[in-house]
C-alpha positions in Angstrom: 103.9 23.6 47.3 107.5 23.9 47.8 110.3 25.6 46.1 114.1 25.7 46.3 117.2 26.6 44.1 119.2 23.9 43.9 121.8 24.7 41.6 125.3 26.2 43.5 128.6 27.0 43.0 131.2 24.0 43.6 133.0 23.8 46.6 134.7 20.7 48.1 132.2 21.3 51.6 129.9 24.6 52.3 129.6 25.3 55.8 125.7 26.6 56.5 126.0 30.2 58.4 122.5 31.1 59.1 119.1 30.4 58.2 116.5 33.4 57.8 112.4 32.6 57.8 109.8 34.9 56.8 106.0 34.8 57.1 106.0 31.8 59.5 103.0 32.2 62.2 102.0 28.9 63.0 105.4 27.3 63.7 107.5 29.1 65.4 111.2 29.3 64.2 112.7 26.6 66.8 109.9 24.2 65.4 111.0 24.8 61.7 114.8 24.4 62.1 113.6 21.4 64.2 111.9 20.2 61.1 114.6 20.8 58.7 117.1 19.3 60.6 119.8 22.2 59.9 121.6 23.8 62.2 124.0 26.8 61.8 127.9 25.6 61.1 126.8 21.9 59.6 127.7 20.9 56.1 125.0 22.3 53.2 124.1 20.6 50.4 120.8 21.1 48.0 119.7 17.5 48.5 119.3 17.3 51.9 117.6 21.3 51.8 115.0 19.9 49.6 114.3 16.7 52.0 114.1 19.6 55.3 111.8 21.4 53.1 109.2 18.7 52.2 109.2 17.2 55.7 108.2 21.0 56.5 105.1 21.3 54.4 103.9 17.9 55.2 104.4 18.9 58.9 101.9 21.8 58.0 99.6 19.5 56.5 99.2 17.2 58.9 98.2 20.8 61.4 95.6 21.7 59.2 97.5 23.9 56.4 96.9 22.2 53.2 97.6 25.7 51.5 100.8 25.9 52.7 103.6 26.8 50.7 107.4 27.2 51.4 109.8 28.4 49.1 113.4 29.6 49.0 114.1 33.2 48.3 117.9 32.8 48.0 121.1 31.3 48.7 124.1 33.9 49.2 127.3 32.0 49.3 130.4 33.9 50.4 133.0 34.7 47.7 134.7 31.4 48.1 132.0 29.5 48.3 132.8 27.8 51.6 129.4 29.4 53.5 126.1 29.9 52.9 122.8 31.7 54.0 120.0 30.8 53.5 116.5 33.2 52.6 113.1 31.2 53.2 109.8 32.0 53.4 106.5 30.2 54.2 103.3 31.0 53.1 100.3 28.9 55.5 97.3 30.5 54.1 94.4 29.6 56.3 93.9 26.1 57.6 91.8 24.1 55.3 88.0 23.1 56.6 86.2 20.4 55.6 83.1 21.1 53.5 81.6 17.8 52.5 82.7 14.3 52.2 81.2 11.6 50.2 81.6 8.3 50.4 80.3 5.2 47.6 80.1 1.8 47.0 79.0 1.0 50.5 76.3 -1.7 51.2 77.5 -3.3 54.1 76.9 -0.1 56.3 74.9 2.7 55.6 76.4 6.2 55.1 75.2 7.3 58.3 76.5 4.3 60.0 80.2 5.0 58.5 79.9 8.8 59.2 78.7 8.5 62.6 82.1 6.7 63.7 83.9 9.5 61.6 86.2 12.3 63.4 86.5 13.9 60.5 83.3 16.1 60.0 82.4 18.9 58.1 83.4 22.5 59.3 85.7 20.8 61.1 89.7 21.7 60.3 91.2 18.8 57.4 94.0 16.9 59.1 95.3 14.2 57.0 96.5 12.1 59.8 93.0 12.0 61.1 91.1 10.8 57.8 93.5 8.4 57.2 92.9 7.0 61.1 88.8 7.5 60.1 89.4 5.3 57.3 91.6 2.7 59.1 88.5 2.5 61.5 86.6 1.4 58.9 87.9 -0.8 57.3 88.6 -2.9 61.0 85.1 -2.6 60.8 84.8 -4.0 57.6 87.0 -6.7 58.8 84.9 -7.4 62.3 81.9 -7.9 59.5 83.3 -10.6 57.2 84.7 -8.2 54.3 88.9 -8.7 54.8 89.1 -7.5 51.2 87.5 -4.1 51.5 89.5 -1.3 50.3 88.5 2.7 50.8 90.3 5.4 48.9 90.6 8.7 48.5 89.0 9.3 44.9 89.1 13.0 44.6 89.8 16.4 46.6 88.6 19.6 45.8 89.4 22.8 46.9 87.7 26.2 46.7 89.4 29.3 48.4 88.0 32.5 48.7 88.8 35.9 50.8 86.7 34.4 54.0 88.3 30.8 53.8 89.8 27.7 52.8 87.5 24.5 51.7 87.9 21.4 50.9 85.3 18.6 49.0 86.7 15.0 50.1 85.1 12.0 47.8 85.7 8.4 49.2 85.2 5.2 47.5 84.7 1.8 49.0 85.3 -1.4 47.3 83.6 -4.0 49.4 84.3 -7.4 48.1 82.6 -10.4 48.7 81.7 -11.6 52.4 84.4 -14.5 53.6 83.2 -17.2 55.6 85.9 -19.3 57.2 85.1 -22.7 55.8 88.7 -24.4 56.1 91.3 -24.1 59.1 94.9 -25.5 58.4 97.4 -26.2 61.0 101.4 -26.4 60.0 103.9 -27.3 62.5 102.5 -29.8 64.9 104.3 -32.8 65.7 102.5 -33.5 68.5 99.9 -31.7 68.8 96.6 -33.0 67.4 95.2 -30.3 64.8 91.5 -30.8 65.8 93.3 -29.7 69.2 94.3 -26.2 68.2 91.3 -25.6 65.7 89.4 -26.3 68.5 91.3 -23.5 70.9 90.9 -21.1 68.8 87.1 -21.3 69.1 86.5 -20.6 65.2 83.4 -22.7 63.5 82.9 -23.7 60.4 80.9 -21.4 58.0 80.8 -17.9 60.3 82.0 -15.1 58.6 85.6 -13.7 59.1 86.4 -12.1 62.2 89.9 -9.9 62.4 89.8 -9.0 66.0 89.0 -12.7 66.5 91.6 -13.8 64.2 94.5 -11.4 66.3 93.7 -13.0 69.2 94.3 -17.0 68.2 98.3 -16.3 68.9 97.2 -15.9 72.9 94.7 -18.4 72.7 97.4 -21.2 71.6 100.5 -19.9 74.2 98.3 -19.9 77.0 98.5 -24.1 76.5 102.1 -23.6 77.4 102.7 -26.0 74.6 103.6 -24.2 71.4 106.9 -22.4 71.4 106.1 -19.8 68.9 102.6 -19.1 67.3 102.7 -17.1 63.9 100.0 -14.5 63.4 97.3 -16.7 61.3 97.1 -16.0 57.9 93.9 -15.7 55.3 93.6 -17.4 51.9 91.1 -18.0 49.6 89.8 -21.3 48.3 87.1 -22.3 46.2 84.9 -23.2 49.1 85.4 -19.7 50.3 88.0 -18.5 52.9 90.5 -20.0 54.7 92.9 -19.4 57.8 96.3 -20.9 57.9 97.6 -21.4 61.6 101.9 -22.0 61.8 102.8 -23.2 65.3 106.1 -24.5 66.1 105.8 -26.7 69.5 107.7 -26.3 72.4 108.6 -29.1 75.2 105.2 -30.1 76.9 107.1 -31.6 79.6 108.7 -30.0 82.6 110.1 -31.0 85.7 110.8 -28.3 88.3 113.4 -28.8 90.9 114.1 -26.0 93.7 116.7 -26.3 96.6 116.8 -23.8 99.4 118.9 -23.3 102.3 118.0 -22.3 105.9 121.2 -21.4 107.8 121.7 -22.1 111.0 119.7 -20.3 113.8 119.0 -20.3 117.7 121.2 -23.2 118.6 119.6 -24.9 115.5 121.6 -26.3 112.5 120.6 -24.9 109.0 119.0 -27.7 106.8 118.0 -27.9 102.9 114.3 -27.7 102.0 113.3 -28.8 98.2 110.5 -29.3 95.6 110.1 -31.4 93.2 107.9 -30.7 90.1 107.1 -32.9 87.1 104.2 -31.7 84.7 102.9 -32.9 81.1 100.9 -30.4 79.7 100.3 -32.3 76.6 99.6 -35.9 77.0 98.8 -37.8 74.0 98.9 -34.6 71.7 95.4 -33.7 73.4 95.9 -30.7 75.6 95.4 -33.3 79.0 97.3 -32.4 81.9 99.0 -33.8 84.6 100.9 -33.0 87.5 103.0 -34.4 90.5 104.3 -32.1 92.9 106.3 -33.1 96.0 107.9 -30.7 98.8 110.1 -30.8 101.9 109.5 -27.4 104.1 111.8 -28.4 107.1 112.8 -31.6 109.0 109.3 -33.0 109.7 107.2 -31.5 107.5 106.3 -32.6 103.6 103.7 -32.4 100.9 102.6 -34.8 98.1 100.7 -33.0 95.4 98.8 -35.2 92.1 96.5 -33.4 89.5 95.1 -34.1 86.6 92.7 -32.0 83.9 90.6 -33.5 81.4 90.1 -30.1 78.6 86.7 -30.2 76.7 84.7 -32.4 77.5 83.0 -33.9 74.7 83.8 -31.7 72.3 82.3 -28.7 74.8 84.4 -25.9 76.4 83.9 -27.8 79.8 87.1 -29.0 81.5 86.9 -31.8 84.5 89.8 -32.3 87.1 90.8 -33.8 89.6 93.7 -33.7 92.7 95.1 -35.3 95.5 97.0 -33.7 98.8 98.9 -34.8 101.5 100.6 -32.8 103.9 102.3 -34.2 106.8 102.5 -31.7 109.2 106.3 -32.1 111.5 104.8 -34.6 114.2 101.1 -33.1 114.5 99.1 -34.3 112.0 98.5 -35.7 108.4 95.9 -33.7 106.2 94.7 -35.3 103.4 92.4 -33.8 100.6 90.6 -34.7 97.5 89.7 -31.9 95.1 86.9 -32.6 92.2 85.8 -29.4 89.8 84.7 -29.0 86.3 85.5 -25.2 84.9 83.1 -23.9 82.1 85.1 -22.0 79.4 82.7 -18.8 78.8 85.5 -17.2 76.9 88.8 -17.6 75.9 89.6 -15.2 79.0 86.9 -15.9 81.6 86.0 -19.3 83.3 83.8 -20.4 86.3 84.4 -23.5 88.3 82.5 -25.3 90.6 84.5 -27.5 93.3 83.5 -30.2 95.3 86.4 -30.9 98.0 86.5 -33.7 100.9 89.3 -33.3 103.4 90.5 -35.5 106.0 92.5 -34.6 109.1 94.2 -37.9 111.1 96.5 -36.9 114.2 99.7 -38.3 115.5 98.4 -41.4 117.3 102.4 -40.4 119.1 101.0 -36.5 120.2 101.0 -35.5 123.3 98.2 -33.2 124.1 95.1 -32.1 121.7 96.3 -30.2 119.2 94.2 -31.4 116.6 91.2 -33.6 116.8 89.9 -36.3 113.9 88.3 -35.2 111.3 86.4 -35.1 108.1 85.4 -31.8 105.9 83.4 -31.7 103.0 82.4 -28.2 101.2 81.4 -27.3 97.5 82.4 -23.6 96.0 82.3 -21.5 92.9 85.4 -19.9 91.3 85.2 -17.6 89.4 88.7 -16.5 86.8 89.6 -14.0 84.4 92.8 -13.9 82.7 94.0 -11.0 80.2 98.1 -11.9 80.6 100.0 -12.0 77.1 102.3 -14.9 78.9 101.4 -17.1 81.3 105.3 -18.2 82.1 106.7 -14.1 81.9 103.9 -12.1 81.3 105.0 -8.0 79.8 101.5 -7.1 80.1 97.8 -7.8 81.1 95.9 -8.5 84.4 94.8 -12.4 86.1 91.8 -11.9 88.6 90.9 -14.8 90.8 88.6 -15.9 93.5 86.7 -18.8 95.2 84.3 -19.0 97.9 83.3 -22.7 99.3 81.3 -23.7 102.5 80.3 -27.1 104.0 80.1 -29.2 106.8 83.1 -30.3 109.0 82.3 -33.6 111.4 84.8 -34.3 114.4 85.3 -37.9 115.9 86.4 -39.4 118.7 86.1 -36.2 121.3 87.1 -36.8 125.0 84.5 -36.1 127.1 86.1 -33.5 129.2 85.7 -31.7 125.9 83.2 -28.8 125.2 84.0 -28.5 121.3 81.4 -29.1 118.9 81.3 -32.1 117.3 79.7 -30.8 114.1 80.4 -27.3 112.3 80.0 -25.0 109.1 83.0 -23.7 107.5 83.4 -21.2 105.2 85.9 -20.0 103.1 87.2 -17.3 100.7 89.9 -16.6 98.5 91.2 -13.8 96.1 94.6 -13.8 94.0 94.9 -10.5 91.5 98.3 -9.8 89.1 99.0 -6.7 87.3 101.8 -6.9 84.8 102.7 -3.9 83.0 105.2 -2.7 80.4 107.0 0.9 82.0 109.7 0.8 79.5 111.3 -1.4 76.5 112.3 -4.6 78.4 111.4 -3.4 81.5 108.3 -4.6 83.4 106.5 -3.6 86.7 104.6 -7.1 88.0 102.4 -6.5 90.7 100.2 -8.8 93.0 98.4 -9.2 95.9 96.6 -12.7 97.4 94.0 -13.5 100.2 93.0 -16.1 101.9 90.3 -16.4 105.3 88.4 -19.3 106.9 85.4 -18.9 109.1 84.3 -21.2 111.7 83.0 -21.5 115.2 85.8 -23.2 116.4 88.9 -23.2 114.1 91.7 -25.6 114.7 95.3 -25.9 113.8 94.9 -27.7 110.5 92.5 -25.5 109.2 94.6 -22.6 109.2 96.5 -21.3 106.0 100.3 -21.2 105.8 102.6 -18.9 104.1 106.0 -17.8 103.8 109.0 -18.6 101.3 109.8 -18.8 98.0 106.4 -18.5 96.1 104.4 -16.5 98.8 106.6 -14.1 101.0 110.4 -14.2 100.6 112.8 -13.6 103.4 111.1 -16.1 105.4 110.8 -19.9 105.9 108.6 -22.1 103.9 104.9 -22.2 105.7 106.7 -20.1 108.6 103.4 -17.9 109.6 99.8 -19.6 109.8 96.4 -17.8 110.3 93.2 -17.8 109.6 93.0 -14.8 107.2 96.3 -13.7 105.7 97.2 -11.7 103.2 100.2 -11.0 101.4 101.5 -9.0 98.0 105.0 -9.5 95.6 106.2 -6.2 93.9 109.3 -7.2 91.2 110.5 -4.5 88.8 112.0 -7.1 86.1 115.0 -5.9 83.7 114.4 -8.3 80.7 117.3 -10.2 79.1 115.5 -12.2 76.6 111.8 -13.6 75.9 112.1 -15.6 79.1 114.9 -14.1 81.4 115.2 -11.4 83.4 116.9 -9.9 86.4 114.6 -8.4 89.3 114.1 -6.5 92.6 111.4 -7.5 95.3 109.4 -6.3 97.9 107.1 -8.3 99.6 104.6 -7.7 102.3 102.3 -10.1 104.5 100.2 -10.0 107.3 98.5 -12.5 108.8 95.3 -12.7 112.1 95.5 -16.2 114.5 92.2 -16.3 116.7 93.0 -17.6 120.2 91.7 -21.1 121.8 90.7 -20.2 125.4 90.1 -23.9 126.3 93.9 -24.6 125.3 94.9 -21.0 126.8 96.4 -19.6 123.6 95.9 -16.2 123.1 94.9 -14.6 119.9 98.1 -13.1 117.4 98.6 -10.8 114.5 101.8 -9.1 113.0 102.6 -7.4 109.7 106.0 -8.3 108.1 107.9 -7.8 105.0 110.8 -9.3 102.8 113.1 -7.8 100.0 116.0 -9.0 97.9 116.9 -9.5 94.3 117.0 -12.3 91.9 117.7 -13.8 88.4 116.0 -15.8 85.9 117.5 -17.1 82.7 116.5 -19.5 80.3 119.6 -21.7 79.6 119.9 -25.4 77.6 119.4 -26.9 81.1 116.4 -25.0 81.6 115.1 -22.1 83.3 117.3 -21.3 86.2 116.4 -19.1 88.9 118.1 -17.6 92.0 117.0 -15.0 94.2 118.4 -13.9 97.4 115.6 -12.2 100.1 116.2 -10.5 103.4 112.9 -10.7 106.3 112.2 -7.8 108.7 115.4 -7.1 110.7 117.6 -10.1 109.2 121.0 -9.4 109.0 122.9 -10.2 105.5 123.8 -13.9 107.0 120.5 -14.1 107.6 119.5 -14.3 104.2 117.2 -17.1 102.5 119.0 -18.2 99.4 116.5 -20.3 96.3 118.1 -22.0 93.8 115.4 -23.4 90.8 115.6 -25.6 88.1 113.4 -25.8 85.2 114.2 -28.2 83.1 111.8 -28.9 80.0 112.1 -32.4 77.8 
């Protein structure tokens, strides 16, 4: 209960003096004025007393005091009615406890169930804030169950105070509704895009009962295709079949092509020279969700890659997908490596997959080498993968984590061995690989992205080609592409991104990499290891071009000439 004069002499603007509060126990007087939102020397008027007073009292209801009262004892204006003080006083009372609550019209769940997921209890202290959150618990319960229409009131509160304390008799009442099976799934805005395509993401059937959480998550389903450019939250309607869910997508370009130039200046006597990739991807291909991609880079004067994949998404109408890629790396005047890559992924949930990989590669030396460095030779191995994916955005994820890893063993056969030779001539290999990416929100537009990567081979005798590369733009900035090679390396990218829209941002880096090279004692190498690190800054932003990206990264002990300069190009159509 509150009470306050409001009638006051007229004066053109009254100028509060002071503000005196008796009684107060609970709050202290900072947190009051606080409340109110009056301070001494601002302008009074009756209107905005009132407001300050009610926020006041509904501040001690939601602590517990449901008794509380505040009133105003008086207003003494000076004679020319240009000031004002002002007399208040608060009555808190005891803070309420709760006594009983009832709750009718459930079926769905029994009392029991409801008040077992309840905060509020009896003897416990009344907050408002915390029944209401009690009751919003519910009824997402009531949701997860089927029952989207259920609504739970408040049907009556009754208090009893007495010399000892304050209680209170809360009465709920629940009006179920009728369970809602999803029996019809509309799709509005694709072009494209086959429907059956995006009913069949979201991973609803015909005939089970409605599912909220289920429903929330369709949005995250669809833009992980990287397909749509806006997904609406999906929306429920009733038919005379039963219940419905209406999907609004608006499609983005399912094309892209990625170009990237980078410069490497001059160094040791050496002339700088211009490394690029090329990038061309179709994410959609004949409005079913099938993917292909063609990937072709240039690392220095000799050395290139040629990259093909393609993805065939659920398999007979199962959430199975089977792919399939092709790589060729020539290696500067060494070697050529050539791979082909079959695996079929098994969609346990929207977020978690496992793949199993069958892989044959195929090394051919330069018939023009002089000296061993690699012999002939063909590798075959089969692996499980294993990937779990939580990011809100897989182009410029705010938030969420992406775990990966693979392990894959098999036989490697080498031909054509001279005889003054002691390698073997047949061998297992083993390998293992972990990627994990941690994006998270620290601010508004502001985002911490975190990640770290892995990679070993084991062998009894590991050559040159078998070794992993990295270095440059997409592993460890501040350094050539492929410039370090070992056979376990590990590296990790920390940006701190200052968002400028959905898909642009400006960032700081710091990256980290380390790498282990075993030794060959029959060619007299020795064994080498070294940790090193890059920084620098970049941008991103999403133009009518594309998505255009720059960054600018300094390795250990480079001087400001020294720096590696990226330019890329994403260009959707």
């Amino acid at each position: 209960m509150l009470s306050v004069a409001l009638s006051c002499p007229v004066h053109a603007q009254t100028i509060l003096r002071s503000i005196d509060i008796a009684d107060n126990d609970a709050l202290t007087k900072r947190e009051i004025l606080n409340t109110l939102e009056f301070k001494p020397s601002s302008v009074f008027s009756p209107a905005r007393l009132q407001q300050g007073m009610e926020r006041l009292l509904a501040l001690y209801h939601n602590n517990g005091y449901y008794f509380a009262s505040v009133s105003v004892d008086s207003l003494v204006y000076s004679s020319d009615s240009s000031g004002v003080d002002i007399f208040m006083r608060v009555k808190e009372e005891s803070r309420a406890l709760i006594r009983s609550i009832g709750i009718e019209g459930n079926t769905v769940f029994t009392t029991e169930q409801i008040f077992r997921e309840f905060d509020s209890r009896p003897g416990a202290v009344f907050l408002p804030s915390r029944l209401e959150r009690d009751i919003d618990n519910l009824l997402a319960s009531y949701e997860q169950s089927g029952y989207p229409l259920t609504k739970v009131s408040i049907s009556d509160i009754r208090s009893r105070i007495d010399s000892s304390s304050s209680d209170l008799e809360i009465d709920l009442r629940v009006e179920e509704g009728e369970l809602v099976r999803i029996n019809e799934i509309s799709v509005e805005g694709n072009t494209e895009t086959k429907a059956d395509v995006v009913v069949r993401e979201t991973r609803l059937r015909e005939g089970e009962p409605y599912n909220a959480e289920k429903i929330r998550t369709i949005p995250r389903k669809l833009n992980r295709l990287n397909i749509f450019s806006s997904v609406n939250e999906p929306e429920l309607y009733m038919t005379s079949r039963g219940g419905g869910v209406l999907i609004r997508v608006e499609e983005g370009p399912a094309n892209a092509f990625d170009g990237v130039l980078g410069y490497v200046p001059s160094s040791g006597g050496e002339t700088g020279y211009f490394t690029g990739v090329v990038d061309v991807g179709m994410r959609n291909l004949f409005g079913t969700a099938r993917k292909l991609n063609v990937r072709w880079q240039r690392e220095d004067r000799f050395s290139q890659e040629l990259f093909l994949k393609y993805v065939e998404p659920w398999v007979l109408g199962e959430p199975v997908n089977l792919g399939g890629s092709f790589f060729q790396r020539q290696q500067d005047t060494t070697y050529v490596r050539r791979t082909i890559e079959l695996r079929t992924d098994l969609l346990v949930t929207e977020n978690l997959s496992l793949g199993a990989l069958y892989n044959h590669e195929v090394i051919v030396p330069s018939s023009s080498l002089v000296g061993q460095a690699v012999f002939n030779s063909s590798t075959i191995t089969t692996g499980l993968e294993v990937r779990y994916d939580l990011r809100d955005d897989i182009v410029s994820p705010t938030s969420g984590i992406l775990y990966r890893s693979d392990y894959r063993i098999g036989r490697k056969k080498i031909f054509g061995l001279p005889d003054t030779t002691s390698a073997k001539t047949r061998l297992t290999v083993q390998r293992f690989g972990m990627d994990v990416e941690w994006y998270l929100q620290t601010f508004e537009r502001q985002v911490l992205a975190l990640a770290l990567h892995g990679r070993e081979i084991r062998s009894d005798q590991i050559e040159l080609s078998d070794l992993y590369r990295f270095g440059g733009a997409t592993t460890m900035r501040g350094y050539r592409e492929s410039q370090f090679v070992g056979s376990r390396v590990v590296w990790s990218n920390v940006e701190y991104r200052f968002s400028l829209a959905r898909r642009s941002y400006v960032f700081g880096f710091f990256d980290t990499g380390y790498y282990y090279r075993p030794g060959d004692d029959a060619k007299g190498t020795a064994s080498a290891q070294a940790v090193k690190y890059g920084y620098g800054i970049g941008l991103r932003v999403e133009t009518a071009l594309g998505n255009i990206g720059v960054s600018f990264a300094l390795g250990e002990g480079d001087s400001f000439n020294q720096g590696k300069i990226h330019f890329g190009l994403m260009n959707e159509f």
